[in-house]
N, C-alpha and C positions, 0 to 999 in steps of 0.2 A: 253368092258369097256376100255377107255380110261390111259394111262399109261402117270405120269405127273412127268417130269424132271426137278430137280432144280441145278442151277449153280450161282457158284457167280463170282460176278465182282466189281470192281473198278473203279470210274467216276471220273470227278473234273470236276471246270469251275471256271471261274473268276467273276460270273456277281453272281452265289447263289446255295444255295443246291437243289430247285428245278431242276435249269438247268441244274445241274449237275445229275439228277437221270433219266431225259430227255437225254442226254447221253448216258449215261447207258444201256437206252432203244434201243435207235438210232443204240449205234452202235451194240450190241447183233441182233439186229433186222438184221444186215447185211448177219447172215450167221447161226443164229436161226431163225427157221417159228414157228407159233404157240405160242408166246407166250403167257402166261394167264396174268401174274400179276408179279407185282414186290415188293419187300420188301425191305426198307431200314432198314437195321441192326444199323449202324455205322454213325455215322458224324462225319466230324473234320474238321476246319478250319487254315491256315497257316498265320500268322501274321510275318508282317515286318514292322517294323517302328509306332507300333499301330494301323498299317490300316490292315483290313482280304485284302489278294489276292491269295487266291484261296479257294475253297470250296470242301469238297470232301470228296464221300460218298459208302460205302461198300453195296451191295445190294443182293440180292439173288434175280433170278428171274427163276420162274416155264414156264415149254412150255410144252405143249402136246406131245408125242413122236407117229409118224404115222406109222398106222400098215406095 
């Protein structure tokens, strides 16, 4: 039976909360194998001047741990 590790992380991007949880993924993906799935917890966006510029989203994401 498969044994499933969750971590969380912290993304942002300037373009949206999507590409920010694409991120997320990305760069976790760099030095975690296996991952299953990701959850976004958190949103929040930073506002300057009325305009959002930047997006950025707390996530918890599950990997499989290999025997």
């Amino acid at each position: 039976m498969p044994i499933v590790k969750i971590i969380e992380v912290i993304a942002s991007s300037e373009k949206s909360f999507d590409d920010a949880v694409k991120n997320a993924v990305a760069e976790t993906s760099k030095t975690i194998r296996n991952i299953d799935s990701v959850w976004v917890q958190d949103m929040k966006a930073h506002v300057k001047d009325g305009q959002i510029t930047t997006y950025g989203v707390n996530c918890k994401i599950s990997f499989r741990v290999e025997e």
